[in-house]
N, C-alpha and C positions, 0 to 999 in steps of 0.2 A: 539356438544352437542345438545341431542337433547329434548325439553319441551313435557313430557308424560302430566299430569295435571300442575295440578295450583301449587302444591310444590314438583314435580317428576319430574327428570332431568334424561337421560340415557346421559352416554358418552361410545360413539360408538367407534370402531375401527375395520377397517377392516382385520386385524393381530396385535393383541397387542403386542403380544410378537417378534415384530423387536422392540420395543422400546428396551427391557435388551437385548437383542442380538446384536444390535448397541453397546450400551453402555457400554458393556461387551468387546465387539472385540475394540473399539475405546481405552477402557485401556491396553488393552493386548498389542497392537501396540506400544501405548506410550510410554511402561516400557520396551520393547524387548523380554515380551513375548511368540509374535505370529509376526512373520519377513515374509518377502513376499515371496509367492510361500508357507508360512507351511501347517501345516497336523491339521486341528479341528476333533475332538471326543467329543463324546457327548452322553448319554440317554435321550431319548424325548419320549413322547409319544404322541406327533403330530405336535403342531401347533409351538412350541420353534424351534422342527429340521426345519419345512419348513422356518420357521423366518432365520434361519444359512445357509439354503441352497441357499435361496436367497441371502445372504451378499456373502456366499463363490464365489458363480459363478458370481457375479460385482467384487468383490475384489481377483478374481484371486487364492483362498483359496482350499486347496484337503477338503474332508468332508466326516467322515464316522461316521452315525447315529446308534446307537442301540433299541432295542423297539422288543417291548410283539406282537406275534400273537393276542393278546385280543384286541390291541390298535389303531391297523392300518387296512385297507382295500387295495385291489388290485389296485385302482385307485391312493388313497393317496400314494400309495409306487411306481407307476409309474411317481406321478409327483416330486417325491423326486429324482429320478433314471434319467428320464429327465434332472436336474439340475445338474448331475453330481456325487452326494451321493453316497459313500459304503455303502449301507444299510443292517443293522446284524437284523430278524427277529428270536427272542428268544420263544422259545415254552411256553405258558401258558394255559396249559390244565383248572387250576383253575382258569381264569379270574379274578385275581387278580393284576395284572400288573408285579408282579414278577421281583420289582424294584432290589434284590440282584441278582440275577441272570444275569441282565443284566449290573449292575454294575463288577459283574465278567468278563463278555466279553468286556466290557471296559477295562479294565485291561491288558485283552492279546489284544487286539490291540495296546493301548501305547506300550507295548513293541515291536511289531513288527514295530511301527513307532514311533523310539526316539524320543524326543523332540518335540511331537503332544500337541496343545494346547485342554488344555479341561476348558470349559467355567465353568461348576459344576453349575449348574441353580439353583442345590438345597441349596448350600451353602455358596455360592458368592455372600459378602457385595453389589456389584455392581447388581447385582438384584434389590433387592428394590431402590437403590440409583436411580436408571433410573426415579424409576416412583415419583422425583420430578420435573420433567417439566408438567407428569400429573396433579399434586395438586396443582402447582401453574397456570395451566388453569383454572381448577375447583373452583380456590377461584376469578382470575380474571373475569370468565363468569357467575358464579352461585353470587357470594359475598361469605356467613358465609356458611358454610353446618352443618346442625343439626345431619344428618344421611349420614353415606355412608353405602354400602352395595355391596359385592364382594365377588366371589367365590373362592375356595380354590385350589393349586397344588403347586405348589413350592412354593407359600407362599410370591412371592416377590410383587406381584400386589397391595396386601392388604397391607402388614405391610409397604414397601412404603409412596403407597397413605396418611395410615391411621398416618404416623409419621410427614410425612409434612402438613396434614390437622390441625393436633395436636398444629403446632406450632402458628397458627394463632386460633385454637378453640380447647381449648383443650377438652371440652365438647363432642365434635364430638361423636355420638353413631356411633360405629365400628360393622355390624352384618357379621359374617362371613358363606359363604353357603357351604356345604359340601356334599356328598355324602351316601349311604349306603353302608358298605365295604369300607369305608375309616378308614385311625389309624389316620388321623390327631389329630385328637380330642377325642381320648381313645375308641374307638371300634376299636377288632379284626381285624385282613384283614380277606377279604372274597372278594366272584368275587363282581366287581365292571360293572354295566348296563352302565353308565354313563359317555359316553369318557370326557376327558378335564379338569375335578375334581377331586379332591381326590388323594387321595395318598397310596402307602404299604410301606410308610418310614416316617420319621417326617422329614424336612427338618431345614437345622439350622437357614432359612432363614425367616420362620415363626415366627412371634412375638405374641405368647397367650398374652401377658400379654397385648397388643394395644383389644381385641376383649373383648366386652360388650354379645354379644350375638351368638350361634350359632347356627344356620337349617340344618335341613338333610334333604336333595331332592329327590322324588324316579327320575330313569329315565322315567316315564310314564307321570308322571306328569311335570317331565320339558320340557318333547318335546310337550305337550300339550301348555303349556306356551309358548315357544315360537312358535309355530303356532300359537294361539293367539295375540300374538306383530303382527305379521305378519298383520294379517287380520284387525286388531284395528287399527295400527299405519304405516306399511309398510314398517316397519323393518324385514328383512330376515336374522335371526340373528341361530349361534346353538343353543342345551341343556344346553349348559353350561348358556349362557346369558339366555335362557330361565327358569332356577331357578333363575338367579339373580334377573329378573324380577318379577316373584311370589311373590318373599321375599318383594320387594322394594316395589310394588305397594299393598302389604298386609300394611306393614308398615304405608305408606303414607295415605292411607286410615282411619288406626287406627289413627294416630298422624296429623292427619289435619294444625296443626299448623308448623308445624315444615319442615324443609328443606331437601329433599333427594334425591341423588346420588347412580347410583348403575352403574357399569363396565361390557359393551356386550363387550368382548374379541375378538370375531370375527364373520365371517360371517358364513352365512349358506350353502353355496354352497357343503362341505364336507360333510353334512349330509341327502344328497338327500334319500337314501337310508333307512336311518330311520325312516322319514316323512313316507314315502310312506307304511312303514312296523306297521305303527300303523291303526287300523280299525275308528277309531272315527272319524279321521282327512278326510277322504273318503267325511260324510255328512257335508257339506258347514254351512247347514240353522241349525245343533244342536249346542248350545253353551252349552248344561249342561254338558259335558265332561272336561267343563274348569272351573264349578262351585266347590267350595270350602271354605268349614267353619273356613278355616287358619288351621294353625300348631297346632300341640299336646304340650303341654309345657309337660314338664318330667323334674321330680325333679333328676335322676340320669340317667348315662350314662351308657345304658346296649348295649349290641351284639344283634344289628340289632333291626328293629319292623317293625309289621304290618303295620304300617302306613305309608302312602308316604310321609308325611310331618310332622315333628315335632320341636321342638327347646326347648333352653336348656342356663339357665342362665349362662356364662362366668365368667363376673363381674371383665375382666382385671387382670387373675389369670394366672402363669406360668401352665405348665400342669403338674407338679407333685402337686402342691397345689389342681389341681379339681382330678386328679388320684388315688394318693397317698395320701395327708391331705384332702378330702373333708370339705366343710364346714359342721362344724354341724347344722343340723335342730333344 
């Protein structure tokens, strides 16, 4: 845990997602399963599979990953391949992650390996169950949290945290960060800029009805952001943590009084390449590239916007109630 200001707390982790990938395999084990020496399958779109790939190669486990040409690079698929991974990369001409497609070739690998454990990241109660050892650090190190704030993918991170935060404060504002060209939250797919985020599936693992509020990030501006953490704080975190951060430290600034938490998922070493590929980030001494008037509120949910950043009243709604029954105005 690490103290940004005086009511900004970041909780860091250097791979979050070995926490549900642990705790995913440790039940598999116990119920029989996933038995020693078996075969894990999986769709990831990065940092879940290297979480599995690392469990697999200590615990002795075969491992074969599937995942979008949009979502991987040439190094990250060498150090999965390193660890022993069959790695399935699925064509995405539209940079959309082209979660069905890859869920298809899931399918014809289970068959070709009977009885292969597949974790299901997106759908499996154990997901979120893991990240109650998170919320109860977070309430032992922080006390009450007013606010949490966390980015969106499989969904289990947030609804997790946000249902064991609940049970000690039920108050808890829940701000969820999303992407452009994500459906989490009722826009279209569309190509997705923005590794780590967002989704072209709804997961079941997702709880709308735990989120008070939600942002949509561009990618330009959250790797601004997290260059930014870097340079302020000397945290070398991704884009993904780098909108967490935007949101949290807009928040905290507005709400002065109040308490907040926001989730860096991992680090930055994977995204060397993107850093380097933005022009702003070049001049050291400009900080106006990181200056910003907050988010756009928007009374409805439309397909995409000009804006890099926007957000969008929730108010703890299933997502056919904001979809389907809108509130009326």
């Amino acid at each position: 845990m690490v103290p940004m200001h005086a009511n900004l707390y970041a909780a860091c982790f250097q791979l979050m997602k070995l926490l549900p990938a642990r705790f995913m395999l440790d039940r598999a084990e116990d119920v029989g399963r996933l038995k020693p020496g078996g075969h894990i399958v999986e769709t990831t779109s990065g940092t879940f599979g290297m979480a599995l790939a690392m469990l697999a190669a200590v615990r002795g486990y075969r491992l074969s990953l599937v995942t979008a040409s949009s979502l991987i690079d040439a190094d990250f698929a060498r150090r999965l391949r390193d660890l022993g991974t069959m790695l399935t990369i699925t064509d995405d001409p539209e940079g959309s992650g082209n979660q069905q497609l890859r869920l298809e070739r899931l399918a014809e690998i289970q068959k070709i390996f009977p009885g292969s454990f597949w974790p299901n990241q997106y759908d499996n109660p154990d997901n979120p169950l893991a990240y109650a050892a998170v919320a109860e650090h977070l309430i032992r190190t922080v006390g009450s949290i007013d606010c949490l704030v966390a980015c969106v993918g499989s969904g289990g991170s947030i609804s997790g945290t946000a249902h064991f935060l609940r049970v000690v404060s039920p108050e808890t504002h829940v701000i969820a960060v999303d992407t452009h060209g994500s459906i989490l939250f009722g826009q279209p797919p569309a190509p997705r800029k923005l590794r780590g985020m967002g989704n072209s599936i709804v997961p079941r693992n997702l709880r709308h009805d735990l989120v008070d509020e939600v942002h949509w990030v561009g990618a330009r501006i959250a790797v601004e952001a997290a260059f930014n953490l870097f340079r302020s704080h000397g945290l070398f975190v991704g884009p993904t943590s780098g909108a967490a951060f935007l949101v949290a430290d807009w928040y905290a600034r507005a709400n002065p009084e109040a308490k907040i938490v926001f989730l860096l998922p991992d680090e930055g070493h994977r995204y060397n390449a993107v850093y380097a590929a933005l022009p702003c980030l070049e001049d050291q001494r400009s900080s106006s590239c990181f200056e910003t008037g907050g988010p756009i509120l928007i009374d409805r949910i439309v397909a995409g916007s000009e804006a890099d950043w926007f957000r969008f009243a929730w108010a703890r709604r299933s997502i056919e109630d904001v979809i389907v029954r809108p509130l009326r105005s």
